[in-house]
C-alpha positions in Angstrom: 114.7 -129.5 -139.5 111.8 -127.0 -139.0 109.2 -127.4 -136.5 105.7 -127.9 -137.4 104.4 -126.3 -134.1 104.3 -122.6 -135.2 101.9 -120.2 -133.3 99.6 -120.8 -136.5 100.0 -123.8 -136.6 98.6 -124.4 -132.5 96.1 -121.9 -133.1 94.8 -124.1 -136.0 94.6 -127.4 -134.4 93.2 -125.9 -131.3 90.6 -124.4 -133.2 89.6 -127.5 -135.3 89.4 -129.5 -131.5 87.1 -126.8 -130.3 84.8 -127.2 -133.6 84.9 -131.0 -133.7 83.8 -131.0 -130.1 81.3 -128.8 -130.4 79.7 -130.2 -133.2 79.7 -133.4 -131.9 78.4 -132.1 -128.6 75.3 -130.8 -130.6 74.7 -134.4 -131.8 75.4 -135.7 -128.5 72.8 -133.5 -127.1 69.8 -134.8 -129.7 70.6 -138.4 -128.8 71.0 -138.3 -125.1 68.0 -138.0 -123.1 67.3 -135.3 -120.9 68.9 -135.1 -117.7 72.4 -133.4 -115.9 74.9 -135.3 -118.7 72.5 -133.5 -122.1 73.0 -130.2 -119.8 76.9 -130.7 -120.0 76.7 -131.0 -123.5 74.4 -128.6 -124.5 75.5 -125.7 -121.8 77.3 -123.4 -124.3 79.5 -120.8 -123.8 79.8 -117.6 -126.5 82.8 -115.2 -125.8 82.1 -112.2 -128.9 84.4 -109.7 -130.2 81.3 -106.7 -130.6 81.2 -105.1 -133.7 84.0 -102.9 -134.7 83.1 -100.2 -137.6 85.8 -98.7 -139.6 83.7 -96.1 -141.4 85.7 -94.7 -144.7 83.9 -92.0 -146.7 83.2 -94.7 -149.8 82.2 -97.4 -147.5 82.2 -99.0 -144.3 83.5 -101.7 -142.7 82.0 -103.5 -139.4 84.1 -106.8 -138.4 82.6 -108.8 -135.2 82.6 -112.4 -133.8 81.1 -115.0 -131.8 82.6 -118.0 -130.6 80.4 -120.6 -129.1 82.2 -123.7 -127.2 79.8 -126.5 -125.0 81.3 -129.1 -122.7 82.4 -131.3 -125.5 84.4 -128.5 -127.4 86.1 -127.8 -124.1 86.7 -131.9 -124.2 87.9 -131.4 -127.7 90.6 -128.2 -126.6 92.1 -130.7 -124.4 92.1 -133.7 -126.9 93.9 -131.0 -129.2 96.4 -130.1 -126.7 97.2 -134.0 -126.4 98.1 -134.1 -129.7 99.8 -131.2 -130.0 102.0 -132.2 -126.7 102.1 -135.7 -127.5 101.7 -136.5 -131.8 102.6 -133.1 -133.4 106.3 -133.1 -131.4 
């Protein structure tokens, strides 16, 4: 039998952690009042990929992207990774 846990397959799931948690993170942060535990989950960061231009004679190409990840998308990584490790075996 074929495992399920191809490189896409991790890459996925990580992902879709990362995005759950940050999106609840941002609803998190509109509920919670103000204070050190809104700052966890409103602190973002955004690694970005600049553009890239691949500039043909007809037309041109520019590719670029921003990935932005707050406390509770970094809580989300590591829920994925549970499940990967521990569910998705």
């Amino acid at each position: 039998m074929r495992s399920r846990r191809t490189f896409g397959f991790v890459v996925l799931i990580l992902f879709v952690g990362a995005a759950v948690g940050t999106v609840l993170g941002e609803l998190m942060a509109l509920v919670l009042p103000k204070g050190v535990v809104q700052e966890f989950f409103t602190k973002s960061w955004s690694p970005a990929l600049g553009p890239g231009t691949l500039d043909l004679v007809l037309f041109s190409i520019t590719l670029g992207m921003t990935l932005k990840v707050n406390g509770a998308g970094i809580i989300g990584i590591l829920v994925a990774i549970y499940l990967l490790r521990w569910v998705f075996d």
